[in-house]
N, C-alpha and C positions, 0 to 999 in steps of 0.2 A: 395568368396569361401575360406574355409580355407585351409594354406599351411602348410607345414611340420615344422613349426617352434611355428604353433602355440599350439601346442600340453604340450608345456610347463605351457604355459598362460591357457590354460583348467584345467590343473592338480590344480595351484596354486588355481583355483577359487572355484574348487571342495572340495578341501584342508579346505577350507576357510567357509566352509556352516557346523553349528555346528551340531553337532550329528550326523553325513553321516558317514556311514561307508561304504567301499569299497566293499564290499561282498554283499551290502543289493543293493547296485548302480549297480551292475555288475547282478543279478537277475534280478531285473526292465526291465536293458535294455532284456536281454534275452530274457523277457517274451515280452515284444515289436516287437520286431524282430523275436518273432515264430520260423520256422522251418530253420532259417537261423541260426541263434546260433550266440556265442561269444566265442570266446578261447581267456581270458586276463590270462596271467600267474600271479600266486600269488604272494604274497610279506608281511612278515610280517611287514614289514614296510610302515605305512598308505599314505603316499605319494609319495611311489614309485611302492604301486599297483594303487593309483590316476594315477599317470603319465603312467602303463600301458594300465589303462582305457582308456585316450585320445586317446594314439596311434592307440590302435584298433579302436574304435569310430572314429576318424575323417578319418580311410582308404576308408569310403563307404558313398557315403550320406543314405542309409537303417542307417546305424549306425549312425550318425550323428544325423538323425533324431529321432531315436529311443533314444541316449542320452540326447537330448534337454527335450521330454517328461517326462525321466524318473527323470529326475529332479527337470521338475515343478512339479510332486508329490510331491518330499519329500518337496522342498524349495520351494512351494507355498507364495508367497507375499515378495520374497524378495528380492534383487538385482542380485545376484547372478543368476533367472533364466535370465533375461536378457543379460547378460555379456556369459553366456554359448550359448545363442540361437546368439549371433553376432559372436565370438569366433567360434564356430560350421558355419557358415558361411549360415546361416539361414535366417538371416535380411537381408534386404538389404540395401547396404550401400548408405549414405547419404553423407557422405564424402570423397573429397580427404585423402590418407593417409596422405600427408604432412600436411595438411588442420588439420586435427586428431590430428595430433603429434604438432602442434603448440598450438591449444587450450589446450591440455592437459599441456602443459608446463605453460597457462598463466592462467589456471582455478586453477591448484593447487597453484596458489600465491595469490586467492580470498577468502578472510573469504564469505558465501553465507549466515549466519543467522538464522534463523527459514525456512526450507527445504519444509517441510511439506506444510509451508503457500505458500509459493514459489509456489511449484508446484501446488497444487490451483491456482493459478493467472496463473502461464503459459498454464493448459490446459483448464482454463475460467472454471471450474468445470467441465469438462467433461472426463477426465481421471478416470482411473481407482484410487484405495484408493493407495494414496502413499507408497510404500515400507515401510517396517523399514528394519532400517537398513544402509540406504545412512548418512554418516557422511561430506562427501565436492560438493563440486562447482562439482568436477569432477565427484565423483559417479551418481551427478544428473543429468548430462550429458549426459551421457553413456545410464545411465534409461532412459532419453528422447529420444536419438535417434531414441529409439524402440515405443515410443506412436504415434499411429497413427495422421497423418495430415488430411487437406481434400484442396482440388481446391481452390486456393483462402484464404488459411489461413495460414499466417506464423508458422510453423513449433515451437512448443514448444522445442526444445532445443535451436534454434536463439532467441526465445523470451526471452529463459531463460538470457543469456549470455547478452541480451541488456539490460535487468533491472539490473543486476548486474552491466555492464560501465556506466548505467544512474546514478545507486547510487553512485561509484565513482566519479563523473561529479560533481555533482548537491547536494550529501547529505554528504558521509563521510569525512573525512580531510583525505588532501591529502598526505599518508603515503608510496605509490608506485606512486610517479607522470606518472611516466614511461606506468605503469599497463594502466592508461584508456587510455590511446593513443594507445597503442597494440592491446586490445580489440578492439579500434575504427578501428583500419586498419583491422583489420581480419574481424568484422562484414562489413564492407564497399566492401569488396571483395564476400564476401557471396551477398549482393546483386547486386554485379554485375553479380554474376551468376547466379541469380535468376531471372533476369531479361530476360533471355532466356525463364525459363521454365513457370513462374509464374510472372507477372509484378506485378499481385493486392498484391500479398504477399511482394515483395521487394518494392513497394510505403510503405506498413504498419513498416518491418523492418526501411526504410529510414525515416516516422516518428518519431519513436521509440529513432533513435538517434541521430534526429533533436531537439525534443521538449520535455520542463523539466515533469520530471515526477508531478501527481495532485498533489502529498504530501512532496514537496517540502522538508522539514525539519524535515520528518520521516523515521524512515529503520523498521516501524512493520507492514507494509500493512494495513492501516487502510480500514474500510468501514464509508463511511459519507451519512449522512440524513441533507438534505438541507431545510430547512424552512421555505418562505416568508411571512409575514403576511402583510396584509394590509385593510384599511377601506375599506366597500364598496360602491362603488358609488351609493347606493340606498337612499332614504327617508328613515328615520331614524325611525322604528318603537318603538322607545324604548324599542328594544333589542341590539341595538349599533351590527350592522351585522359587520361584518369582513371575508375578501377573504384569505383565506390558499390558498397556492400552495408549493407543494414538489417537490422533488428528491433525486435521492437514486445514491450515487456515489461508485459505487466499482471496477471497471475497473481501475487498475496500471499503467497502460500505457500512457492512455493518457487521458483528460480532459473528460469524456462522459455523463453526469449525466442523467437517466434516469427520464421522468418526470412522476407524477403520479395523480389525479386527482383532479382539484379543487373545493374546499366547499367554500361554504357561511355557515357561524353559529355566534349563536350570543356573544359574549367577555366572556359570562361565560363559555360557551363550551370550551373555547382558548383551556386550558390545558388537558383536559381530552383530545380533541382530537391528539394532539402532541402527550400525552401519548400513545395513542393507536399507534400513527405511528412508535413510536418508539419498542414499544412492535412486531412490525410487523415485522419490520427492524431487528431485535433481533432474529425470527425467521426464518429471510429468508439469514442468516449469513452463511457466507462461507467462509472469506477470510483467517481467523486465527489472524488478530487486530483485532484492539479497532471500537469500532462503536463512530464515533464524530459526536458531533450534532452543526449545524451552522446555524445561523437565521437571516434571508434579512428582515428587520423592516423598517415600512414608519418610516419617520423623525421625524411626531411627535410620535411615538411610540417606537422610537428608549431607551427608558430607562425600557422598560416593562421587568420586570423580571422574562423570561423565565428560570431563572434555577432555580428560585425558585418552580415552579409548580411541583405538589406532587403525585408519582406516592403509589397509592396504594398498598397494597402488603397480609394482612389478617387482621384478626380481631385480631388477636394476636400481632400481632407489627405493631410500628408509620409508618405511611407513608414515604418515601426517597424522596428531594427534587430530579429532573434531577442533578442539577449539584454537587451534591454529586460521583453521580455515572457515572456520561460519561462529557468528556471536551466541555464547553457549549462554543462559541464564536459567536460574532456579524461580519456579510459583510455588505460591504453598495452595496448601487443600483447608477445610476444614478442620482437622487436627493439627495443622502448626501454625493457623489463624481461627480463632473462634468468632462465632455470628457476634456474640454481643461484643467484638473489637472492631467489628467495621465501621462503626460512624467516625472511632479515630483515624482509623485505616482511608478511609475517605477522605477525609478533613485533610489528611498530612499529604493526600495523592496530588487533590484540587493545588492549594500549596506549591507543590513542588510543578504542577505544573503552568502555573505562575508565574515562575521563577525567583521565588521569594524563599524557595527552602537551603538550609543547613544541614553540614555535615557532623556528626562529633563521632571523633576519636578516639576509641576506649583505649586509656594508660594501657602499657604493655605492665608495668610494676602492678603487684597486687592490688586490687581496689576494691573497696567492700560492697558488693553485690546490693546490697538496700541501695547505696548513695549511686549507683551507675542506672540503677531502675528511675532513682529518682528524676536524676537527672534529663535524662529520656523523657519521661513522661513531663516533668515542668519546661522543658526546652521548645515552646508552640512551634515555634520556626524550624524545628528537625525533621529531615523528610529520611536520611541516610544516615549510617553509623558502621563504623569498621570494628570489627570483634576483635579483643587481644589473645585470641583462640578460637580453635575452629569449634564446633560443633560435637565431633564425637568425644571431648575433653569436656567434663565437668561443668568449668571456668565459661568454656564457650557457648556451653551448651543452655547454663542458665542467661548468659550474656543476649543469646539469642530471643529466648524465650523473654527476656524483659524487653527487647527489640520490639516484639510482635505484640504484647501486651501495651507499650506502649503508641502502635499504630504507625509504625514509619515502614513505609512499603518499599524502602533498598537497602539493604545489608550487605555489607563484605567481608571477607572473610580468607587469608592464607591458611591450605590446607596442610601444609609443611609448614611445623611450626619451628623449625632449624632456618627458615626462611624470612620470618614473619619482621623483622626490623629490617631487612631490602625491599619485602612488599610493601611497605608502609612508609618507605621516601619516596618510593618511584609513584606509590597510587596519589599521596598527596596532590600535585598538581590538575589531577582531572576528577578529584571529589568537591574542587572547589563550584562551589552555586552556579557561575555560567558555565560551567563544562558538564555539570549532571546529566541534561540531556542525551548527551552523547558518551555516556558514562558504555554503554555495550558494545562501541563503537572503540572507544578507546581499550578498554579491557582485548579488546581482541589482539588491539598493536599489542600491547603491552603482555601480550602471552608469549611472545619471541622471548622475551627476558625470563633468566633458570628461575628468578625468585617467585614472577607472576605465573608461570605455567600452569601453577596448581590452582588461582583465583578462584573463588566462588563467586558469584553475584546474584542473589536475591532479589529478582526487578520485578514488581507486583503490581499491576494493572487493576482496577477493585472495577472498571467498567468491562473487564474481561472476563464472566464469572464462569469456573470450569461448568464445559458441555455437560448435558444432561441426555442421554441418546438412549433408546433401548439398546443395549450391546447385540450384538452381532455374533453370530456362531463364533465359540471359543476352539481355537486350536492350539495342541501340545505338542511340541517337540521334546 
């Protein structure tokens, strides 16, 4: 219920909603309220007949109420109705005061980013079209309060607040050490008292900010389309059949990739059909990022060049390879990373996301296969390595394989090997330690160039373990 003090805090917000005039606010309400009326004394001065508005408005809840409305007329879609309908004593509160007054203290030290995408991910698209108008951490706070929850679903403004300490955590440098530890204590308290009312919801919170977020080494909320290709175990009819199996990852939160349904088709299909998945992916986009495409390849297909495949587009202009236009990377499975390799694979991930990891260069001149293993493996600081060959060669292929044995979860790799001393001047500069990050980012620039077009990149996530789904009715083209 609002008290006598907040009458201040009304005025200012009021104050604050562009083009309101005082006279047109004070009609509204009137005609709201019918035959009960309003006597706000005049004032030519715009915020001190605001501020008589409040007073009267918050003496009655009729007025109260009847204020609240008259505002979502004029300020339809914008923050400010929310802050008037709390303020008005309308909402119901979700928070301690103190509880309030602490977050507002440590949201206003958070830069929050792109708002809009944000709030997409916190009400899972189910909220209402984002305000404009919200410029911080805080405003979006405040808005969230007021967006409905339901039984069982953590609450969009705790969601909000835990993706913002997970990205402190886990993605940006550390600029407020202090910041995600405060966040941590406050959201940890939140589910302790959720656990009274809602357990399912404070298990999800207590997820949240247990476990690293899917996108480890991005703050733009991506959406990713997951890829597996593989031979299939049929007789060979001389269409050389191949099993696709997808997934579509857009949940922020936590690892969840939704699976979708396996084909059989035969190797000339490959691309056309990816194409179409991605086109699909492309229109079922909600998040506000990038849509990245990643592809789980058998072994021996592990050098097929998916990003080369050529998404059509008119009769009037060339075709666009994928990896032109969306960051193509290579996961391994099971058979091109074995279970007893992951504590290195781990070790070298943590490392690299650190920013404490190395890159080494494998000589383009002969080098003997024992001493490049070696190397690898005695090298702790290596998280990435550039092959002096690709994969389907020999050379490359054990090269890779002493990679993977030795636990360093980025690989690169020119699949034009007439190429391979152009890809290896121009990659230099972004395999350096503070650019790895952004190493799929850059790969993408750097596909315009004839030598990188063919790039492979091997980016291996070990907190991202491929889905485990009952598959789905299998269809053959």
């Amino acid at each position: 219920m609002a008290n006598l003090g907040d009458h201040m805090a009304v005025a200012k917000v009021l104050a604050s909603i562009p083009q309101l005039e005082p006279a047109d606010l004070v009609d509204a309400v009137v005609a709201e309220m019918g035959s009960a009326g309003l006597d706000v004394p005049y004032s030519a001065k715009r915020k001190v007949h605001f501020l008589n508005i409040a007073l009267h408005c918050l003496a009655s809840e009729q007025a109260r109420g009847a204020l609240v409305r008259a505002v979502e007329f004029f300020a339809a879609g914008l923050p400010q109705v929310e802050q008037i309908r709390r303020l008005a004593g309308l909402a119901d509160s979700l928070l301690e005061p103190e509880d309030e007054r602490r977050i507002e203290e440590l949201l206003r030290r958070c830069e929050a980013g792109d708002l809009r995408a944000l709030y997409q991910v916190v009400t899972e698209g189910k909220g209402a079209v984002c305000p404009v108008g919200l410029t911080s951490a805080w405003e979006m706070f405040e808005f969230l309060l007021d967006v409905n929850g339901r039984p069982g679903w953590l609450a969009p403004h705790l969601r909000f607040v835990a993706l913002l300490r997970g990205r402190l955590v886990h993605q940006e440098p550390a600029n407020d050490p202090e910041l995600k530890d405060e966040l941590g204590r406050w959201l940890y308290r939140q589910r302790d008292l959720l656990r009274e009312l809602d357990d399912v919801a404070a298990t999800e919170l207590e997820l949240l900010l247990r476990q690293p977020p899917p996108f480890q080494t991005r703050t733009d909320l991506p959406v990713c389309l997951i890829v597996e290709i593989d031979r299939s175990p049929v007789p060979d009819d001389g269409t050389d059949p191949h099993r696709v199996t997808h997934w579509t990852q857009a949940d922020q939160s936590r690892w969840s990739p939704v699976r979708g349904e396996d084909v059989e088709l035969p190797s000339a299909r490959l691309g056309d059909y990816v194409v179409e998945l991605v086109l699909k992916a492309e229109e079922e986009w909600t998040s506000g990022g990038p849509l990245l495409l990643e592809f789980m390849l058998a072994p021996d297909l592990v050098n097929l060049a998916v990003e080369r495949w050529p998404r059509q587009i008119s009769q009037n202009l060339p075709p666009r390879a994928l990896g032109q236009d969306y960051e193509v990377v290579l996961r391994s499975d099971a058979r091109l990373r074995p279970r007893h390799r992951h504590r290195l694979w781990r070790d070298r991930w943590d490392r690299f996301m650190r920013g404490e990891g190395g890159t080494h260069v494998i000589p383009l001149e002969e080098a003997e296969l024992g001493a490049v293993h070696d190397d690898l493996i005695r090298g702790c600081h290596l998280v990435a390595c550039v092959l002096s060959a690709p994969p389907d060669h020999p050379l490359g292929r054990a090269q890779l394989e002493a990679a993977i044995d030795a636990g360093l979860p980025i690989v690169l790799w020119c699949r034009d090997v007439a190429s391979n001393v152009e890809f290896r001047e121009i990659v230099h500069d972004v395999v350096q330690p503070v650019k790895l990050k952004k190493l799929p980012e850059s790969i993408l620039q750097l596909r315009s160039s004839a030598a990188c077009e063919s790039v492979a990149l091997l980016w291996d996530d070990p907190d991202r373990p491929r889905a485990q789904f009952h598959a789905p009715h299998r269809v053959s083209e």
